[in-house]
C-alpha positions in Angstrom: 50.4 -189.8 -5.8 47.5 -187.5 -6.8 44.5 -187.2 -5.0 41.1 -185.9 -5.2 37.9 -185.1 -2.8 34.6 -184.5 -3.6 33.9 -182.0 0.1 37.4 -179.9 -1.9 35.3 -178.6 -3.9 32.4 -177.9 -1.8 30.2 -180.9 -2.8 28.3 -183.3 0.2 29.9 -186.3 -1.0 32.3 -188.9 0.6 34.3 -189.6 -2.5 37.9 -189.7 -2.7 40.3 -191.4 -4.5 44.1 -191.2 -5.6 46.4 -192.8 -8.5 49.8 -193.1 -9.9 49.2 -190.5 -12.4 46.9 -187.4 -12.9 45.4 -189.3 -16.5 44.6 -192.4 -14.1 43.0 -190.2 -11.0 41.1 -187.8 -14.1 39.4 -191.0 -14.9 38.0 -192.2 -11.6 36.6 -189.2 -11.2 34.8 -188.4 -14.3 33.5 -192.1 -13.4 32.6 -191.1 -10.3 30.8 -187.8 -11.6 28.8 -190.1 -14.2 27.9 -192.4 -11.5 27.1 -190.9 -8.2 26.8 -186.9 -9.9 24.7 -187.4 -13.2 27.2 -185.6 -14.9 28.2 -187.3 -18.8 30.4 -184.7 -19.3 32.1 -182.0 -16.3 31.6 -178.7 -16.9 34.8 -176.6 -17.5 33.9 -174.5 -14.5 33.5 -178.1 -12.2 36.5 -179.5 -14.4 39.0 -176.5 -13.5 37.4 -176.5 -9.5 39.0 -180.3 -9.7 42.2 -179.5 -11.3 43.1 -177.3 -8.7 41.5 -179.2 -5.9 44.1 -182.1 -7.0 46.8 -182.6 -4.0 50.0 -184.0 -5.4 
């Protein structure tokens, strides 16, 4: 089951969530970014930090 932290990637944030599937876990957290992070889109720099900061 993937899983995902905020701290992985060097951010203050208590965030973390998992899902049955990378797709499902990509979309909580560009949800989470929108909400808590301001972000409407992720950068590819941010966006490639997450991919690899993604524990299967």
């Amino acid at each position: 089951m993937p899983s995902f932290k905020c701290k992985d990637i060097g951010l203050d944030c208590p965030f973390k969530a998992d899902a049955k599937t990378q797709d499902e876990l990509m979309k909580k957290i560009a949800a989470h970014a929108a909400s808590a992070h301001g972000m409407k889109t992720v950068p590819p720099e941010t966006m490639a930090k997450i991919k690899k900061a993604i524990k299967p």
